[in-house]
C-alpha positions as CSV (number, residue, x, y, z in Angstrom):
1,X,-15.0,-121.5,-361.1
2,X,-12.1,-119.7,-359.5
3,X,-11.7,-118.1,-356.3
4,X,-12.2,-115.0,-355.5
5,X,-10.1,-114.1,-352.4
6,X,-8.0,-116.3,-350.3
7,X,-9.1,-118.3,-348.1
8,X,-8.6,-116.6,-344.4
9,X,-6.0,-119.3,-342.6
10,X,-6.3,-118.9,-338.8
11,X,-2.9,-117.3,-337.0
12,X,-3.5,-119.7,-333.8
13,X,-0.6,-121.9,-333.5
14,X,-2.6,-123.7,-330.9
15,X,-6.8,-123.7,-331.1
16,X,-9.1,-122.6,-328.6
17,X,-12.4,-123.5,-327.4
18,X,-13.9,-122.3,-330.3
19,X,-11.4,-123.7,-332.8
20,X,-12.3,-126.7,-335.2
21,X,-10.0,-129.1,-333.8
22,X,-9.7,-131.3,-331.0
23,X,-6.5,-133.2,-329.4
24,X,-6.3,-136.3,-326.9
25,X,-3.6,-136.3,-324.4
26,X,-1.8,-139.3,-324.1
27,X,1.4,-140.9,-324.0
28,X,3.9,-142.4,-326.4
29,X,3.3,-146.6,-327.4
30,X,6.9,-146.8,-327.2
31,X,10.6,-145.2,-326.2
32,X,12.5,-147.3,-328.5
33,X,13.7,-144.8,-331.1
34,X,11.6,-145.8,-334.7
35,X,13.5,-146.1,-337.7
36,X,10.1,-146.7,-340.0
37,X,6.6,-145.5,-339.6
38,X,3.7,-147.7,-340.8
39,X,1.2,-144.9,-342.4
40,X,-2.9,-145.5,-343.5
41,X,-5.3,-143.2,-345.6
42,X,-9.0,-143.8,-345.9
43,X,-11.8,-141.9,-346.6
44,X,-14.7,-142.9,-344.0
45,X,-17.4,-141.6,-345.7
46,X,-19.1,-140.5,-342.7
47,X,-19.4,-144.1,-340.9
48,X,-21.4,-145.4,-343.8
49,X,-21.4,-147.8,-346.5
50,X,-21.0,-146.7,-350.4
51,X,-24.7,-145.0,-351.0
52,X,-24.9,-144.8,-347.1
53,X,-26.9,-148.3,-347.1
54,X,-25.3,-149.3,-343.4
55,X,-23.6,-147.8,-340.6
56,X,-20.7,-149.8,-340.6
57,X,-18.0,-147.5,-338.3
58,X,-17.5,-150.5,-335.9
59,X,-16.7,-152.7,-338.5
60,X,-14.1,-150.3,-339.7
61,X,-12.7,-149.5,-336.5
62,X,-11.6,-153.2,-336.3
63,X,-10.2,-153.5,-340.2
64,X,-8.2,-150.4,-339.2
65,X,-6.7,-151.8,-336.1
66,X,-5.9,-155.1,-338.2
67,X,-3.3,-153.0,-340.0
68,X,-1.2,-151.9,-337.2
69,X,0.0,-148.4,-338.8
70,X,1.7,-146.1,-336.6
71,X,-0.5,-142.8,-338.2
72,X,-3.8,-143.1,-339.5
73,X,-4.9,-140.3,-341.8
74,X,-9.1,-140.0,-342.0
75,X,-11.0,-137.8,-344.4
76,X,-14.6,-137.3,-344.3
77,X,-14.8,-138.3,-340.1
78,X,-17.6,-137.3,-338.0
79,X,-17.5,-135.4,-335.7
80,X,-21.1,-135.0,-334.4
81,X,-24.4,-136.1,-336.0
82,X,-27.8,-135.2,-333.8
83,X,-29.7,-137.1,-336.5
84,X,-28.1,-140.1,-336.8
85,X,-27.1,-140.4,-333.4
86,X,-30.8,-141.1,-332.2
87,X,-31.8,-143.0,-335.5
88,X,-28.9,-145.7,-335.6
89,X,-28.6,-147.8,-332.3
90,X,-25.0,-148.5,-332.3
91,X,-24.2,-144.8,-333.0
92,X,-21.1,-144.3,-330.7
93,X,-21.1,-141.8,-328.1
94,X,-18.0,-140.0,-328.6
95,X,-17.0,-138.4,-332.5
96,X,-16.4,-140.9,-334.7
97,X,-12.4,-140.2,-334.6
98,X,-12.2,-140.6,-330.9
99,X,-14.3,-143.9,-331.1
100,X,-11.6,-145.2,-334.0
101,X,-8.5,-144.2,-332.3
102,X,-9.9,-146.2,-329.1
103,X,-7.3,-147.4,-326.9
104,X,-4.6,-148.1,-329.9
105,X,-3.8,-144.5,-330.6
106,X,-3.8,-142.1,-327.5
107,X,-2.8,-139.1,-329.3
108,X,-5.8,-137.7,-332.0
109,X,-6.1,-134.6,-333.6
110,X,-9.1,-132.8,-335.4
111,X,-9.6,-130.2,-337.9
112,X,-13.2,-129.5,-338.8
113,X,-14.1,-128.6,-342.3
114,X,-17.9,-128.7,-343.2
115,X,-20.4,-127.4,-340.4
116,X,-24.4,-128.0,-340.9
117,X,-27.6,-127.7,-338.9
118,X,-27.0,-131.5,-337.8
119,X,-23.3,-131.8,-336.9
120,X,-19.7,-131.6,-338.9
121,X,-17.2,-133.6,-340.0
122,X,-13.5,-133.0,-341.2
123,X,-9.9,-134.8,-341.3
124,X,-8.2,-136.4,-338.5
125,X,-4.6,-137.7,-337.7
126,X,-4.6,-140.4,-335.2
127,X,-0.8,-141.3,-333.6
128,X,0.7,-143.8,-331.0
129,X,3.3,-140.7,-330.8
130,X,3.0,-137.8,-329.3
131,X,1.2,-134.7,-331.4
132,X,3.1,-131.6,-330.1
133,X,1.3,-129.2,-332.3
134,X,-1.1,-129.1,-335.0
135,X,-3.0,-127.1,-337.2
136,X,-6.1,-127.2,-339.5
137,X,-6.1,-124.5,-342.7
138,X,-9.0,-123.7,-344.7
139,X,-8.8,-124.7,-347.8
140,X,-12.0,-124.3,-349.4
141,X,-13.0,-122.4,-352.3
142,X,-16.3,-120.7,-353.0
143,X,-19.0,-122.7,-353.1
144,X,-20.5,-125.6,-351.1
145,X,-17.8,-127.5,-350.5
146,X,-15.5,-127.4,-347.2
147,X,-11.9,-128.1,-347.5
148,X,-9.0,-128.7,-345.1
149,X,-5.7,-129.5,-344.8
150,X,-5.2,-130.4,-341.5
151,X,-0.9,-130.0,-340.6
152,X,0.3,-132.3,-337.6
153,X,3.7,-132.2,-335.9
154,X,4.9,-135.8,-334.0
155,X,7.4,-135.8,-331.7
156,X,9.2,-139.5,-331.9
157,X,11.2,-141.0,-329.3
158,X,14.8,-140.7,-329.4
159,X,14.4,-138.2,-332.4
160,X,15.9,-134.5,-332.8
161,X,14.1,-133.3,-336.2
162,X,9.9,-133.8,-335.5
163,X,8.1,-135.3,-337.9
164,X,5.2,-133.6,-339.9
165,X,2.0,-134.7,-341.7
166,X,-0.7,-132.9,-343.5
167,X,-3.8,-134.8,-343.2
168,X,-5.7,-133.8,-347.1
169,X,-8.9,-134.0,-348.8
170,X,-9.8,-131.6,-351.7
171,X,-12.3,-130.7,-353.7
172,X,-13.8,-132.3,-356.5
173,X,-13.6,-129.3,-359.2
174,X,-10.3,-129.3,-361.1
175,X,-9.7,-125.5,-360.7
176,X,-10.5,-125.9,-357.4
177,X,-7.9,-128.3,-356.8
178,X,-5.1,-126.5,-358.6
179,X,-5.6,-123.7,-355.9
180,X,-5.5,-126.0,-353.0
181,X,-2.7,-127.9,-354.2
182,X,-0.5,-124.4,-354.7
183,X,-1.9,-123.2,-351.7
184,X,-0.8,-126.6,-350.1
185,X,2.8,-126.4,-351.1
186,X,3.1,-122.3,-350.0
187,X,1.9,-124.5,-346.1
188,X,5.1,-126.7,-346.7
189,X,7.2,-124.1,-347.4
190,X,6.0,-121.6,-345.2
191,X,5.8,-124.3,-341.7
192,X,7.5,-127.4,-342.7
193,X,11.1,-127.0,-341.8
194,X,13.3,-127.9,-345.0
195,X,15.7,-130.7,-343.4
196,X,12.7,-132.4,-340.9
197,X,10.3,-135.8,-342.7
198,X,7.1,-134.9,-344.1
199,X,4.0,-137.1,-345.1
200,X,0.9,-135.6,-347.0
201,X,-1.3,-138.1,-347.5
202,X,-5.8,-138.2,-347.9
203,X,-8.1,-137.9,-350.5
204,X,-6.7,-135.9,-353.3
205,X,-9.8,-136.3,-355.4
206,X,-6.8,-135.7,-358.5
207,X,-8.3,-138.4,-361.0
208,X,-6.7,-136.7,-363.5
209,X,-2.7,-136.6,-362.1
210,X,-2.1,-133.5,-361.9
211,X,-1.0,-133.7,-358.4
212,X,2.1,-135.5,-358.7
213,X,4.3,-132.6,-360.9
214,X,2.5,-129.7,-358.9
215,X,3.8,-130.9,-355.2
216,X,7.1,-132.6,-356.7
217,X,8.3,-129.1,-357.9
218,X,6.1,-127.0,-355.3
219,X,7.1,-128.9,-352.5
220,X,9.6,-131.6,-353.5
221,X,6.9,-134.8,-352.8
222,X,7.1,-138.2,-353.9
223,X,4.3,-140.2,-353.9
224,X,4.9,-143.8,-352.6
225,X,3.3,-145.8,-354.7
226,X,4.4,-144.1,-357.9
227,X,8.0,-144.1,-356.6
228,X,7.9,-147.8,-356.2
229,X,5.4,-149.2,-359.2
230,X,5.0,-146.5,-361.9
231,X,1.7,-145.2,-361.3
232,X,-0.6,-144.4,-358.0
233,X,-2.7,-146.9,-356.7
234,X,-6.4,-147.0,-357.6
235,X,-9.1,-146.3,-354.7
236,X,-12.5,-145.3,-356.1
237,X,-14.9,-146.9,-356.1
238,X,-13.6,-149.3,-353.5
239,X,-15.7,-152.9,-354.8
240,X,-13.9,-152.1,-358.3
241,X,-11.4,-149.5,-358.3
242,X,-10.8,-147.2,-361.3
243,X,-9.4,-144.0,-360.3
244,X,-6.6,-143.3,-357.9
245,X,-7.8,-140.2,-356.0
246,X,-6.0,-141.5,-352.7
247,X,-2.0,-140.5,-352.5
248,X,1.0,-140.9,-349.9
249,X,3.4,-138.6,-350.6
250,X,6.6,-137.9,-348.9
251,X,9.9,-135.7,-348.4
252,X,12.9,-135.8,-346.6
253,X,11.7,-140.0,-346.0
254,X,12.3,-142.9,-347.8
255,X,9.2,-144.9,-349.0
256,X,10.1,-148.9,-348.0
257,X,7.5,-150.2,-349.5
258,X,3.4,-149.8,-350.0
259,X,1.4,-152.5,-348.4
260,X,-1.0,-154.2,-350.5
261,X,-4.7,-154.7,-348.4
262,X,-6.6,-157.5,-349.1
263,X,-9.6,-156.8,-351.3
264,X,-12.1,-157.9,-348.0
265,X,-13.4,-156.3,-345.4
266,X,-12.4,-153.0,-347.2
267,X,-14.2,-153.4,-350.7
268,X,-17.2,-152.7,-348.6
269,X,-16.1,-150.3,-345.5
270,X,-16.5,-147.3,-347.5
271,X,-16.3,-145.3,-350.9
272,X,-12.5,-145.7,-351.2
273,X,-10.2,-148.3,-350.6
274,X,-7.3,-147.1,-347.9
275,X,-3.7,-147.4,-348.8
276,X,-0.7,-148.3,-346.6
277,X,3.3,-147.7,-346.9
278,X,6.0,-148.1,-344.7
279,X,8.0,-145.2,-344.4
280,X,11.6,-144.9,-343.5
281,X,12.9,-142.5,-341.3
């Protein structure tokens, strides 16, 4: 299948009260001037076990804070859910990325993808550092699925050149993908300034590896973990991984190492397993 126009990207540089994206203002963890940032990807799958057996969103929220990363990148996060929030009891009040950032990241941002009679749910970027601006672009193609790429700009401490991250999760149809990921790289060139650090990291669904030589010429991206051991890092399905559909891939940054999880709590939080990388600055 092919698309047949492009998708409509919204001209906002800042979203309103009818925009799909949300932002929480807080205040930097820290003045000291980072030289590293500690980066996390997972897919939440909605809250719910593989096969949606169990709500299990607290359970995550803990693992996740465990890690200590300085941005945490979330596909698949809810937003809202009348349903579920009066049939599970310890559904949370707020949306599922406000109850995950807590009180560890005080900056969060938003970009809803998929919208249904129930609720929706999207990407998020949660940050200990300020998020001065931000952006969620359409990326889906005709059909059912809903697609975003949600574009984040952080302003560190101490720092001239901001620091940018595209929050990702694309679709599961390999033509599909091959328009996301060019229209992906026309984002980077058209809002990402060329000298600043950029992270695109999420759910790349690319079980195939077609990614890697599409954004490394498109948009001059490394991913981490095939920078630093030969291949990406397998994710799906998360008890016995196979396929690497999750990526971290960066420019203008220097990937210090990935961080290797332990196989539990995670091989039974969700669909994927989440990766991890320090970043140099």
């Amino acid at each position: 299948m092919t698309m047949s126009s492009t998708p409509i990207i919204p001209d906002a540089t800042m979203p309103d009260a009818a925009d799909a994206a949300d932002v929480a203002n807080g205040q930097p963890a820290a003045q000291v001037t980072p030289t590293s940032l500690k980066v996390m990807t997972v897919n939440t799958h909605k809250g719910f076990t593989a096969l949606n057996r169990r709500f299990i969103l607290p359970e995550l929220r803990d693992a996740v804070r465990t890690v200590g990363a300085d941005v945490v990148f979330l596909q698949e996060v809810l937003g809202t859910h009348s349903r579920h929030s009066r049939r599970v009891s310890n559904w949370p009040e707020a949306p599922h990325y406000e109850f995950l950032a807590d009180t560890m990241w005080p900056q969060f941002a938003y970009g809803r993808n998929a919208v249904y009679p129930k609720g929706h749910h999207g990407n998020a970027v949660l940050s200990k550092f300020p998020i001065v601006h931000f952006r969620n672009h359409d990326v889906s193609v005709s059909g059912p699925e809903k697609r975003g790429l949600l574009h984040c700009v952080l302003r560190l401490p101490g720092r001239v050149v901001d620091v940018h991250v595209i929050c990702t999760h694309l679709g599961l149809a390999e033509a599909h993908r091959q328009q996301q990921l060019e229209l992906l790289c026309h984002i980077v060139r058209d809002e990402v300034p060329a000298e600043a650090p950029l992270i695109v990291a999420g759910d790349f669904n690319d079980w195939r590896g077609r990614a890697h030589d599409i954004l490394e010429k498109g948009a001059s991206l490394r991913e981490v973990f095939v920078h630093a051991t030969g291949r990406a890092a397998r994710t799906f399905p998360a008890r016995f991984p196979v396929l690497s559909l999750d990526r971290i891939y960066v420019r203008n940054a220097g990937a210090h190492a990935p961080v290797v999880l332990p196989r539990r709590p995670w091989s039974h939080l969700s669909d994927h397993a989440p990766l991890v990388a320090d970043i140099d600055l």
